[in-house]
DSSP file (Angstrom, degrees, kcal/mol; ACC not computed):
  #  RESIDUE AA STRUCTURE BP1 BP2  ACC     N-H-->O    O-->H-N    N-H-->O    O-->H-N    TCO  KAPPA ALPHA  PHI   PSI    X-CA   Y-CA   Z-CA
    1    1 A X              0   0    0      0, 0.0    61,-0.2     0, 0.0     2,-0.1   0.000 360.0 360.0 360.0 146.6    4.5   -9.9  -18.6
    2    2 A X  E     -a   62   0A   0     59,-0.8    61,-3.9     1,-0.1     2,-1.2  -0.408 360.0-133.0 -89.3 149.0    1.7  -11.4  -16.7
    3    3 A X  E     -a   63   0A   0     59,-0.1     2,-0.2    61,-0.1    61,-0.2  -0.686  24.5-178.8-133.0 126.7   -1.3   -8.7  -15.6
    4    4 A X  E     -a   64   0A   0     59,-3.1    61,-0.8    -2,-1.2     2,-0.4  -0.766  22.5-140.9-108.6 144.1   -2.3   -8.8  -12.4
    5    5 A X  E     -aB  65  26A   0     21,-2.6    21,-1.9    -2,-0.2    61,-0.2  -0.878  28.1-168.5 -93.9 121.3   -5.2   -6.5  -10.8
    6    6 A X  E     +a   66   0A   0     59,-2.8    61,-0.7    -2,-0.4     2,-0.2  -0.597  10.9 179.4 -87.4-179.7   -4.2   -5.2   -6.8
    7    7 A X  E     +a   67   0A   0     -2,-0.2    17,-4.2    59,-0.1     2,-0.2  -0.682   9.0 171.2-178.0 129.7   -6.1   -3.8   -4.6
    8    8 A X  E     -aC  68  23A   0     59,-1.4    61,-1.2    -2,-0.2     2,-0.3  -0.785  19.0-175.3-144.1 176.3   -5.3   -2.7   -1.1
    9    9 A X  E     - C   0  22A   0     13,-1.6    13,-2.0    -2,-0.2     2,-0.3  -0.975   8.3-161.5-162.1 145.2   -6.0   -1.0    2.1
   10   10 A X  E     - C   0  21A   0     -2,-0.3     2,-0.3    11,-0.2    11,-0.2  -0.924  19.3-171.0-126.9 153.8   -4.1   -0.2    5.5
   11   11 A X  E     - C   0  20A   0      9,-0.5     9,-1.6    -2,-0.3     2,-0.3  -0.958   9.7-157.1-141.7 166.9   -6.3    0.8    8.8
   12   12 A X  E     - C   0  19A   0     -2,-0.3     2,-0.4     7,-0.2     7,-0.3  -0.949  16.0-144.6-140.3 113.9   -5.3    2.0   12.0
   13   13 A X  S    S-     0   0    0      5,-3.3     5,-0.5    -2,-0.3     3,-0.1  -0.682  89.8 -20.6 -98.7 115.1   -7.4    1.7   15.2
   14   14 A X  S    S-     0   0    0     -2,-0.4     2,-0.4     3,-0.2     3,-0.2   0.362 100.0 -69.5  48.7 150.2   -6.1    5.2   16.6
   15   15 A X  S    S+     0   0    0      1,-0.3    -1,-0.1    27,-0.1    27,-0.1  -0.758 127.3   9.7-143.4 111.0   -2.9    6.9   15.3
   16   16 A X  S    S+     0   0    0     25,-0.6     2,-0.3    -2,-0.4    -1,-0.3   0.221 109.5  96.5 -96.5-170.1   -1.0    5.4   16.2
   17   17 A X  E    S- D   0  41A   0     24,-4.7    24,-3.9    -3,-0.2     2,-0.2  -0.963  81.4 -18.7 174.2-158.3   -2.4    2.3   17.6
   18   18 A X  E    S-     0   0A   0     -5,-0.5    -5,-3.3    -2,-0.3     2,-0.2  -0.495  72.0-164.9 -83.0 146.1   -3.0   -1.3   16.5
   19   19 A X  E     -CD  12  38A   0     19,-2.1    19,-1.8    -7,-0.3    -7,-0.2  -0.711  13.0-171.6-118.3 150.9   -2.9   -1.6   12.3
   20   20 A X  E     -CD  11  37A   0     -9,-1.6    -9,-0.5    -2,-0.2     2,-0.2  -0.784   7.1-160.7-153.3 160.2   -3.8   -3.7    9.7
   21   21 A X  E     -CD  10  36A   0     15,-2.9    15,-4.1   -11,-0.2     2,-0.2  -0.711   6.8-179.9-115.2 167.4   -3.5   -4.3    5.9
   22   22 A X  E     +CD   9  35A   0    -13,-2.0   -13,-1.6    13,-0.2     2,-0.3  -0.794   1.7 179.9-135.6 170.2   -5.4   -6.4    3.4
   23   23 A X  E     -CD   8  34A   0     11,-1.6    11,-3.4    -2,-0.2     2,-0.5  -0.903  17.0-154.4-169.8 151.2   -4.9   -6.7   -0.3
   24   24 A X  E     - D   0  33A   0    -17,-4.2     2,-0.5    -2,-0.3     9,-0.2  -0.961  12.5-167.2-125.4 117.4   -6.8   -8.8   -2.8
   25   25 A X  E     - D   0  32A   0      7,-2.9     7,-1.5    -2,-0.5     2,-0.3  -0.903   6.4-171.0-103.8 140.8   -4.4   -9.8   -6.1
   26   26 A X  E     +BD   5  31A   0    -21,-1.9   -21,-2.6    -2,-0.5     2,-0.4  -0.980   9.5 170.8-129.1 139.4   -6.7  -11.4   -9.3
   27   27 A X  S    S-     0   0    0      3,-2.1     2,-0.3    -2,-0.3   -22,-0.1  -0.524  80.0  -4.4-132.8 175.1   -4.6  -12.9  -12.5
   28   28 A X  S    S-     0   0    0     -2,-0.4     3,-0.1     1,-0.3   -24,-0.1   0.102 130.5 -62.0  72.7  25.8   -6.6  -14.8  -15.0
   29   29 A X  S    S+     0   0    0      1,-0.4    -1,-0.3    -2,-0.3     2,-0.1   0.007 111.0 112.3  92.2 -12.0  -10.0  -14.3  -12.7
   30   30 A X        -     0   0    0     -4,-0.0    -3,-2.1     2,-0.0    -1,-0.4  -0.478  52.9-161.2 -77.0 159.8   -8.6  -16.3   -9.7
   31   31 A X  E     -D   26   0A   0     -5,-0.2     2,-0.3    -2,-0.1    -5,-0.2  -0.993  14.9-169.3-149.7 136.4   -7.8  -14.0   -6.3
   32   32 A X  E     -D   25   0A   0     -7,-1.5    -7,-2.9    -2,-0.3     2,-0.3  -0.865  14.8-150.5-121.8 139.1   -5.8  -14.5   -3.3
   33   33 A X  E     -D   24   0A   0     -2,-0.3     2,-0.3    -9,-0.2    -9,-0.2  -0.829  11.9-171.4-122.8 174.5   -6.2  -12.2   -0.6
   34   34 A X  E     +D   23   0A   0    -11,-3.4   -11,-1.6    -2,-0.3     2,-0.4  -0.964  12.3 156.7-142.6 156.0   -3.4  -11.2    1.9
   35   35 A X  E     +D   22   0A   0     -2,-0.3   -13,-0.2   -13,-0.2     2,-0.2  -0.986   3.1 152.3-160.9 178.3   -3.4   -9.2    5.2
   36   36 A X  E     -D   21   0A   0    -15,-4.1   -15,-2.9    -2,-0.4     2,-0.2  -0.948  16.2-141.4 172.6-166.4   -1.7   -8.5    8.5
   37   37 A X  E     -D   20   0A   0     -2,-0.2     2,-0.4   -17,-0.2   -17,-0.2  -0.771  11.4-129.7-156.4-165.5   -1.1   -6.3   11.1
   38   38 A X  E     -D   19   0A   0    -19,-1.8   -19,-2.1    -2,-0.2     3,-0.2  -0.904  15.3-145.3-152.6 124.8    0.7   -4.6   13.6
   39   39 A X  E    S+     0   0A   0     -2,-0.4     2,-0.3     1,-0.2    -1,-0.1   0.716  95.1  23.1 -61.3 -20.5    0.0   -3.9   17.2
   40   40 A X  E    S+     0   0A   0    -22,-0.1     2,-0.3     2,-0.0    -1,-0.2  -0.915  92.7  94.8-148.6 110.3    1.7   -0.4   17.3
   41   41 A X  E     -D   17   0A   0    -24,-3.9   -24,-4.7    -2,-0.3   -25,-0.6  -0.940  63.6 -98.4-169.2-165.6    2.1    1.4   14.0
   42   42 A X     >  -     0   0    0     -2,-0.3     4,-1.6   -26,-0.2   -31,-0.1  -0.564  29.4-106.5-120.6-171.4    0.1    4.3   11.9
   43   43 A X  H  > S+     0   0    0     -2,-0.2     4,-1.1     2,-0.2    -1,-0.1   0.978 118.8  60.6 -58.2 -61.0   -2.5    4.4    8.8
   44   44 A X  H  > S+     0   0    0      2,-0.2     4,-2.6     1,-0.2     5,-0.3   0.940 109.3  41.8 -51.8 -51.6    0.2    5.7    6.5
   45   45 A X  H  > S+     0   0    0      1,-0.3     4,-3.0     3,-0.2     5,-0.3   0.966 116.3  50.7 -41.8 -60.4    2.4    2.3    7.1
   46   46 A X  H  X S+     0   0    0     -4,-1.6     4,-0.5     2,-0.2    -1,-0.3   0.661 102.2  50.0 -64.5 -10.1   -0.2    0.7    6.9
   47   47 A X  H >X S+     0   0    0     -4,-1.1     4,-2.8    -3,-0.2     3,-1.9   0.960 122.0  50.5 -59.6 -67.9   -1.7    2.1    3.4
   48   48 A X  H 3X S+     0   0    0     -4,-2.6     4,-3.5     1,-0.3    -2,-0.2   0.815 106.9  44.8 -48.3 -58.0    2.1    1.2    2.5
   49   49 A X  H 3X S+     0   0    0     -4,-3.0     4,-1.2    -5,-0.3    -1,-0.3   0.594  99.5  64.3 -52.6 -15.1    2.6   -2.0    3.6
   50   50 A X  H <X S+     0   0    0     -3,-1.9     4,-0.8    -4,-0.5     5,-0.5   0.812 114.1  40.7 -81.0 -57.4   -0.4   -3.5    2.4
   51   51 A X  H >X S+     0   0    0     -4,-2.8     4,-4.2    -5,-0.2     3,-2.2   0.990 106.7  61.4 -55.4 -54.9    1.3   -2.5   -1.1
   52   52 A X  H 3X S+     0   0    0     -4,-3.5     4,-4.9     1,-0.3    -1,-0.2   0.913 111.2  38.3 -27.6 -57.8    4.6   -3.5   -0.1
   53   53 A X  H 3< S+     0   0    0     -4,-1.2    -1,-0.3     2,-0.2    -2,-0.2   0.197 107.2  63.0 -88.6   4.4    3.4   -7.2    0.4
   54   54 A X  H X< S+     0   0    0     -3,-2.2     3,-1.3    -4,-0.8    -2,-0.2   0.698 105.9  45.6 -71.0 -69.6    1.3   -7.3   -2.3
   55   55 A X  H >< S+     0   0    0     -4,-4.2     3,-1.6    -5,-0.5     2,-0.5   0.942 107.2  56.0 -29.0 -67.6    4.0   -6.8   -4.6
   56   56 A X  T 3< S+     0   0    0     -4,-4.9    -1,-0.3    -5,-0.4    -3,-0.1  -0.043  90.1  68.6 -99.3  64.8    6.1   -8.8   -3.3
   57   57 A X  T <  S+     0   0    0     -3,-1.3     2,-0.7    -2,-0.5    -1,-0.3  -0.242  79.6  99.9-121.3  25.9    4.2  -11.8   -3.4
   58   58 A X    <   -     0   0    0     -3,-1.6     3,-0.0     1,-0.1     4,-0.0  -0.876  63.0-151.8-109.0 136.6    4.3  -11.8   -6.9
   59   59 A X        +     0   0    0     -2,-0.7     2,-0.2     1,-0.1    -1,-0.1   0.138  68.4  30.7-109.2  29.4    6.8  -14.0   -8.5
   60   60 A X  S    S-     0   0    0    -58,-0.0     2,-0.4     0, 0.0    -1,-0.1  -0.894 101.1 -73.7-164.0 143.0    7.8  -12.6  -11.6
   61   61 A X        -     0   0    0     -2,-0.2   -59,-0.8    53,-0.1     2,-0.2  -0.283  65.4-164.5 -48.7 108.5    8.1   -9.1  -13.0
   62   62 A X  E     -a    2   0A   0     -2,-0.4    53,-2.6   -61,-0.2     2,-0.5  -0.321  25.6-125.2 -70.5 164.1    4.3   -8.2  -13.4
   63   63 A X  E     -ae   3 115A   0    -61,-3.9   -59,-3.1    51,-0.2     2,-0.3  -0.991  49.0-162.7-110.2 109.3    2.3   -5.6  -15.3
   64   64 A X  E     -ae   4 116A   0     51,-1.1    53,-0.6    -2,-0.5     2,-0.5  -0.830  37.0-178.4 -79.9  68.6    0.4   -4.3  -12.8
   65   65 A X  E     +ae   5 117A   0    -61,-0.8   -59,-2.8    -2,-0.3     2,-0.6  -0.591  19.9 177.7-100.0 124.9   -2.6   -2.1  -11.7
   66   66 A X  E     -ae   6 118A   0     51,-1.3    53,-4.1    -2,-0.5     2,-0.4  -0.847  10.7-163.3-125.7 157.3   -3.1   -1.5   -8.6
   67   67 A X  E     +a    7   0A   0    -61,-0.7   -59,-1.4    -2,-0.6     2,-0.4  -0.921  13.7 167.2-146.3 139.9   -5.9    0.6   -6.7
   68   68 A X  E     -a    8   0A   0     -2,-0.4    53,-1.5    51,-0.3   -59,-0.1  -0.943  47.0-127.8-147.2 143.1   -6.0    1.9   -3.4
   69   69 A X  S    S+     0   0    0    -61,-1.2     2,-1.0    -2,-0.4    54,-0.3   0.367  73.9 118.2 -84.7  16.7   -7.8    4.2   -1.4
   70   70 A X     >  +     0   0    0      1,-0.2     4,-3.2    52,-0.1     5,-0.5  -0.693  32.3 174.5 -62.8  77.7   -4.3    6.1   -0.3
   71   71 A X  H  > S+     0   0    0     -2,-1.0     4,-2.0     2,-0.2     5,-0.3   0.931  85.6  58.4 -52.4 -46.0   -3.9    9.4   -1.2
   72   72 A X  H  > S+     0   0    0      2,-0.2     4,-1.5     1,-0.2    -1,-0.2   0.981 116.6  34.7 -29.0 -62.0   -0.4    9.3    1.0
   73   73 A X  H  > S+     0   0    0      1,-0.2     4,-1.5     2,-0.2     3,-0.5   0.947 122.0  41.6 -80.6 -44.1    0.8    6.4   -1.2
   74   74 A X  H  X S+     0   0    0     -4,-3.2     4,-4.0     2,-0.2    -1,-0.2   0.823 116.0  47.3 -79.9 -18.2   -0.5    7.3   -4.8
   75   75 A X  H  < S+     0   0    0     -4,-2.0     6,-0.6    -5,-0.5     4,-0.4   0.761 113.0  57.0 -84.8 -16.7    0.2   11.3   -4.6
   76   76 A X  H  < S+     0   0    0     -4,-1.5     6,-2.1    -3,-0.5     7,-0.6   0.760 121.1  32.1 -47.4 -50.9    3.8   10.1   -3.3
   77   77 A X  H >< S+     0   0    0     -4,-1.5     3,-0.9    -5,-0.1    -2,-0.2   0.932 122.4  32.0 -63.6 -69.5    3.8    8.5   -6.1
   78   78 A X  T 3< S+     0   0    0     -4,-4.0    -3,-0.2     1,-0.2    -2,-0.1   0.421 121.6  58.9 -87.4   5.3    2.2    9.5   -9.2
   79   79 A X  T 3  S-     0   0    0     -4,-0.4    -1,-0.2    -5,-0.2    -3,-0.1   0.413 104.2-135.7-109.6  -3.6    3.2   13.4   -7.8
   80   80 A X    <>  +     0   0    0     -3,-0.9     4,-0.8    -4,-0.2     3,-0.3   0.140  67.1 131.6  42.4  24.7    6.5   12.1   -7.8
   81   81 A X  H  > S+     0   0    0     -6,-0.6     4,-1.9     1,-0.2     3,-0.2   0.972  72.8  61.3 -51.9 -75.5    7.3   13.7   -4.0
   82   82 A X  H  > S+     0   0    0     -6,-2.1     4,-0.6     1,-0.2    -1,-0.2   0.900 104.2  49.0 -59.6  -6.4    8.8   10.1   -2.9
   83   83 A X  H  4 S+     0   0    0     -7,-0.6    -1,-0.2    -3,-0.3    -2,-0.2   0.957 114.1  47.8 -60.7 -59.8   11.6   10.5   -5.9
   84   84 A X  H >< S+     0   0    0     -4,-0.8     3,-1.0    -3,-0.2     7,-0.3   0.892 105.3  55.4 -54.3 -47.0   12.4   13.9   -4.6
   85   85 A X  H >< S+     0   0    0     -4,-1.9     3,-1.9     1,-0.2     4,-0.4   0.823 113.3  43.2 -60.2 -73.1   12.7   13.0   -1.1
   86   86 A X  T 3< S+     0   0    0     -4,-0.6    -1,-0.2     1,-0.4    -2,-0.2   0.312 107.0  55.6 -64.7  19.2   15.2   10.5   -1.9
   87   87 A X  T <  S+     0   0    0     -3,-1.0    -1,-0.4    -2,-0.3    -2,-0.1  -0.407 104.6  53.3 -52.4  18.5   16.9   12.4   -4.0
   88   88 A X  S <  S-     0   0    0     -3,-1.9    -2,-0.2    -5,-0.1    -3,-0.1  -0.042 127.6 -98.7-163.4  12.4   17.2   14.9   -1.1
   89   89 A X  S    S-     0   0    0     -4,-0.4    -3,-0.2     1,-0.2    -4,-0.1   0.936  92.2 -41.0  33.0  63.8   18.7   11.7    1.1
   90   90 A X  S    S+     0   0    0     -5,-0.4     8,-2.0     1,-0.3     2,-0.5   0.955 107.8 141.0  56.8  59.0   14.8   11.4    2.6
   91   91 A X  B     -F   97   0B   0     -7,-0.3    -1,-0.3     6,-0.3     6,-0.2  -0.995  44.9-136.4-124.5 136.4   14.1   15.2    3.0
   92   92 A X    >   -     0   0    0      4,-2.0     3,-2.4    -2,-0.5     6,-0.0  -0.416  32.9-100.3 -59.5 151.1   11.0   17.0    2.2
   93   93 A X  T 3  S+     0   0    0      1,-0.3    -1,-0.1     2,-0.1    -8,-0.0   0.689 132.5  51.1 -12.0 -25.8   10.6   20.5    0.2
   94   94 A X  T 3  S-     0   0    0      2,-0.2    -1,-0.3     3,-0.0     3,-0.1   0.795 117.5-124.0 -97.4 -28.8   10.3   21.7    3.8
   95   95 A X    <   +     0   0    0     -3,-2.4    -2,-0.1     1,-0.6     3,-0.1  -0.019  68.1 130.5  66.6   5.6   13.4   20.0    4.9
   96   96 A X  S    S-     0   0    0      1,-0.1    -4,-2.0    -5,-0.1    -1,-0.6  -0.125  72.6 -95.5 -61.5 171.4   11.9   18.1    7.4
   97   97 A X  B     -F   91   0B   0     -6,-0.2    -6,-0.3     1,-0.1    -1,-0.1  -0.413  46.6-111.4 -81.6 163.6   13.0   14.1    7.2
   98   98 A X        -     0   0    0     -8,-2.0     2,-0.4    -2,-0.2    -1,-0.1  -0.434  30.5-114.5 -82.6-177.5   10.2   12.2    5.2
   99   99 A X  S    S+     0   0    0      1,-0.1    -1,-0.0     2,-0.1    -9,-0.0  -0.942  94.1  24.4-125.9 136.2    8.2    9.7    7.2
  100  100 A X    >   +     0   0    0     -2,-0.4     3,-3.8     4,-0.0     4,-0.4   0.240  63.2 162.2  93.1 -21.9    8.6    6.1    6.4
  101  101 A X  T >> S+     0   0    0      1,-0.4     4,-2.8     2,-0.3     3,-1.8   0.410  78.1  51.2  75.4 -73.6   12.3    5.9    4.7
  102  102 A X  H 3> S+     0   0    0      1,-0.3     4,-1.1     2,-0.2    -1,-0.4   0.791 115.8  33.3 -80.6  -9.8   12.4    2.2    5.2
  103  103 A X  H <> S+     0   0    0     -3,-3.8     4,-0.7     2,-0.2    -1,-0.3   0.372 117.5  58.2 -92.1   7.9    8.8    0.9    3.7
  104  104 A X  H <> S+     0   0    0     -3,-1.8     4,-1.4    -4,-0.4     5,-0.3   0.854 107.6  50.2-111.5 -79.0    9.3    3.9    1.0
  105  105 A X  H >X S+     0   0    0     -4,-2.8     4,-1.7     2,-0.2     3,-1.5   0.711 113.5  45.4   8.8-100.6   12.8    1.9    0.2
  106  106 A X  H >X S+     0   0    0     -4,-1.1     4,-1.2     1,-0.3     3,-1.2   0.914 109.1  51.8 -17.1 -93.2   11.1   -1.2   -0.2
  107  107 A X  H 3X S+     0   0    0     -4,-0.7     4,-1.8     1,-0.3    -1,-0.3   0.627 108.0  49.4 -25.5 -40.0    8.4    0.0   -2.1
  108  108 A X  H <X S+     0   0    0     -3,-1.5     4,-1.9    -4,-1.4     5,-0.3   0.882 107.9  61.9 -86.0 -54.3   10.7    1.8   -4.9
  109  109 A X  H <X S+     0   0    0     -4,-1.7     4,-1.0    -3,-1.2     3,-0.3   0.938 106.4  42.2 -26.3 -74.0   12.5   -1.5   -5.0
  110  110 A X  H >X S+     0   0    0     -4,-1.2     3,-3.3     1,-0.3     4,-0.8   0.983 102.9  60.8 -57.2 -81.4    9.6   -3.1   -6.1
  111  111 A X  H 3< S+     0   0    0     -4,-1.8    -1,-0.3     1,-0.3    -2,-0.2   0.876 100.0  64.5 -25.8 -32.5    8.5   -0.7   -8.5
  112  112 A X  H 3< S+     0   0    0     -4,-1.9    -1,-0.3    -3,-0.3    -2,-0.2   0.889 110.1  40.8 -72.2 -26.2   12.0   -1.4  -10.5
  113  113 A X  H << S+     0   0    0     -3,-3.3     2,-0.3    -4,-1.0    -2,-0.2   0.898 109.7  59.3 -95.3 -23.4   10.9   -4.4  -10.9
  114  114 A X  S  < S-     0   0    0     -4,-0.8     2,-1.4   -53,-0.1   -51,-0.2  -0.844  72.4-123.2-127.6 145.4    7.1   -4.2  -11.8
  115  115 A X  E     -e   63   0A   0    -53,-2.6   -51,-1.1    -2,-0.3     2,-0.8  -0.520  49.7-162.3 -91.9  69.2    5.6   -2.7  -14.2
  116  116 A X  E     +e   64   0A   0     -2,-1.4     2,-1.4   -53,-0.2   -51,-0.2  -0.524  29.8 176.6-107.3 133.6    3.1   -0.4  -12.2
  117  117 A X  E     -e   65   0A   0     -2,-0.8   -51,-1.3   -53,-0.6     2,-0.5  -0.552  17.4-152.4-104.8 109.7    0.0    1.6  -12.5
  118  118 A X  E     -e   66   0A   0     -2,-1.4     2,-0.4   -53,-0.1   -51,-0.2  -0.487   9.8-174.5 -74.0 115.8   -1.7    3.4   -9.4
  119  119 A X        -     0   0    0    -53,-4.1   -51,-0.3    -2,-0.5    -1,-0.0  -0.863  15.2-149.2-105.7 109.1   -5.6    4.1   -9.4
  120  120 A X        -     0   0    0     -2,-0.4     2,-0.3   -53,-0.2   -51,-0.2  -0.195  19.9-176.5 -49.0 125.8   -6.8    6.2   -6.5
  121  121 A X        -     0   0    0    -53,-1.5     2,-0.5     9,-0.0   -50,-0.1  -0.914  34.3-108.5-129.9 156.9  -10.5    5.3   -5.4
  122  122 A X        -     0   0    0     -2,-0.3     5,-0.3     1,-0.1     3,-0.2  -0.789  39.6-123.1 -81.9 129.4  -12.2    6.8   -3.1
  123  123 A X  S    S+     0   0    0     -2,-0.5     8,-0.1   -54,-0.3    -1,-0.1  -0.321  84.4  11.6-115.7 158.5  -12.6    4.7    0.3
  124  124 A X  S    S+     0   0    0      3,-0.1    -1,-0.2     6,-0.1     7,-0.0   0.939  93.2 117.1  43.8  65.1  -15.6    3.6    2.1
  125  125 A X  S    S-     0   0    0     -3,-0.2    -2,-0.1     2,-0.1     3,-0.1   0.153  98.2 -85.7-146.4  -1.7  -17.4    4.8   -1.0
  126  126 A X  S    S+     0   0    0      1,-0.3     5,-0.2     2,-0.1    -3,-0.1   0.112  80.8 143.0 102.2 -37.9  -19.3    1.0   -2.4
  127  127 A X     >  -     0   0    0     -5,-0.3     4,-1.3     1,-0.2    -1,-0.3  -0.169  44.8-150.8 -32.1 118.1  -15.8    0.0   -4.4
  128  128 A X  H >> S+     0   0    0      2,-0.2     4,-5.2     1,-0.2     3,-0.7   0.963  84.8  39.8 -58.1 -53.3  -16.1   -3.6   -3.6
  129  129 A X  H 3> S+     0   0    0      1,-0.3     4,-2.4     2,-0.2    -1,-0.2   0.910 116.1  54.5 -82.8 -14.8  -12.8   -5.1   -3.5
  130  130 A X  H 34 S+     0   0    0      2,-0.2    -1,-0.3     1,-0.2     4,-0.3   0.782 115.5  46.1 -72.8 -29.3  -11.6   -1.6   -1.6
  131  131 A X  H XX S+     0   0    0     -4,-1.3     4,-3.1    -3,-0.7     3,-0.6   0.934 110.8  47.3 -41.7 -69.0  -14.5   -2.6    0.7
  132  132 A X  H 3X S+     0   0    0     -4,-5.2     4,-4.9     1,-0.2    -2,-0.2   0.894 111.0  48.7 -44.1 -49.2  -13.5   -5.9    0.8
  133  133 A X  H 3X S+     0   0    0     -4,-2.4     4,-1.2     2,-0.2    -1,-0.2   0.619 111.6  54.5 -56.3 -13.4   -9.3   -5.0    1.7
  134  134 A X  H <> S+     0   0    0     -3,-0.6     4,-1.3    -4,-0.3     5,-0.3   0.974 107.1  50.2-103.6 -78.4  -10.8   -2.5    4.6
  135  135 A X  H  X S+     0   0    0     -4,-3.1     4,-3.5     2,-0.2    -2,-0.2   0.825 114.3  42.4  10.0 -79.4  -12.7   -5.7    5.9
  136  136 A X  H >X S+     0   0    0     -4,-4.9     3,-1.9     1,-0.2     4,-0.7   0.756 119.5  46.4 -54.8-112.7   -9.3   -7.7    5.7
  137  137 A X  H 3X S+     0   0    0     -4,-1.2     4,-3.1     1,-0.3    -2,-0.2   0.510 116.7  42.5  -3.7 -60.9   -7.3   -4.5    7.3
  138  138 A X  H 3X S+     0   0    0     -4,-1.3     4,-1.5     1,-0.2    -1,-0.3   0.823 107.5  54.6 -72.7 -32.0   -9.7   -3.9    9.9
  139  139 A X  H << S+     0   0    0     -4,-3.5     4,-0.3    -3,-1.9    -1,-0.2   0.884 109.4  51.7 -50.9 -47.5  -10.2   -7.5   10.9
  140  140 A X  H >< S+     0   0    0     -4,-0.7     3,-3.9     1,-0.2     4,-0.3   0.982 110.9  54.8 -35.5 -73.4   -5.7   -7.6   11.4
  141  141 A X  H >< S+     0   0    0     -4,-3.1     3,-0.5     1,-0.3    -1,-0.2   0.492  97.4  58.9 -14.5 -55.1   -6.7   -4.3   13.7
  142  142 A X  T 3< S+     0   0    0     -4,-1.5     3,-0.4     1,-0.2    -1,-0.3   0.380  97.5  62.1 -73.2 -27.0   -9.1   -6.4   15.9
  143  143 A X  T <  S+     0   0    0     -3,-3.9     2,-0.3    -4,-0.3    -1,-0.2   0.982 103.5  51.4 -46.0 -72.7   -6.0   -9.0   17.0
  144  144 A X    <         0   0    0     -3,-0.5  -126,-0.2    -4,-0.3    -1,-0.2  -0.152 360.0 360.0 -76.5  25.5   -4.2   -6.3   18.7
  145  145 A X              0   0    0     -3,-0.4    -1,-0.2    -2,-0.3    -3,-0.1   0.381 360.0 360.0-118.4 360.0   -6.9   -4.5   21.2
């Protein structure tokens, strides 16, 4: 498996309001960056989609590390919450419905296929490429006002 570094970021001008995400992928020291946006959406999509599309721009099952300043997406994750909600047909502990269903979907997809590992950074904190992806994210935002 090929091992690709991600690195992503959603913002949201208000929430909700106009979004956008960025992501920067590096193989073998070359980098492609990706973004986009949404005129009416929230953070959390956008933390998510920025992964979503990251992923799947990949064209083979990868080995993956990817790092994101999303506490949403990586404690969903590595806390394993999004298994239970869908195990729970997208109910929380609480019983409320979970929030996001159809990029959560997506996302899980992808994760069957790729081999991945989430690192949590702390954002607007000097990480460069987390910098960079919030740059790319915020720039999407800036379309849609």
């Amino acid at each position: 498996m090929k091992k690709i570094e991600i690195f992503t970021d959603g913002a949201c001008s208000g929430n909700p309001g106009p979004g956008g995400w960025g992501a920067v992928l590096r193989y073998n020291g070359v980098e492609k960056e990706l973004s986009g946006g949404n005129a009416q959406t929230t953070n959390n999509k956008m933390e998510l989609t920025a992964v979503i599309k990251a992923l799947d721009a990949l064209k083979e099952p990868c080995e993956v590390k990817l790092t994101t300043d999303s506490k949403y997406v990586c404690d969903s994750i590595l806390k394993g919450w999004v298994y239970s909600w869908q195990k729970n047909n997208w109910r929380k502990a609480d019983k409320k419905p979970a929030q996001n269903v159809e990029l959560w979907q997506q996302l899980l997809e992808l994760l069957e296929k790729h081999k991945v590992e989430f690192v949590w950074v702390k954002g607007h904190a000097g990480h460069p490429e987390n910098e960079r992806c919030d740059k790319l994210a915020v720039m999407q935002t800036q379309k849609y006002k």
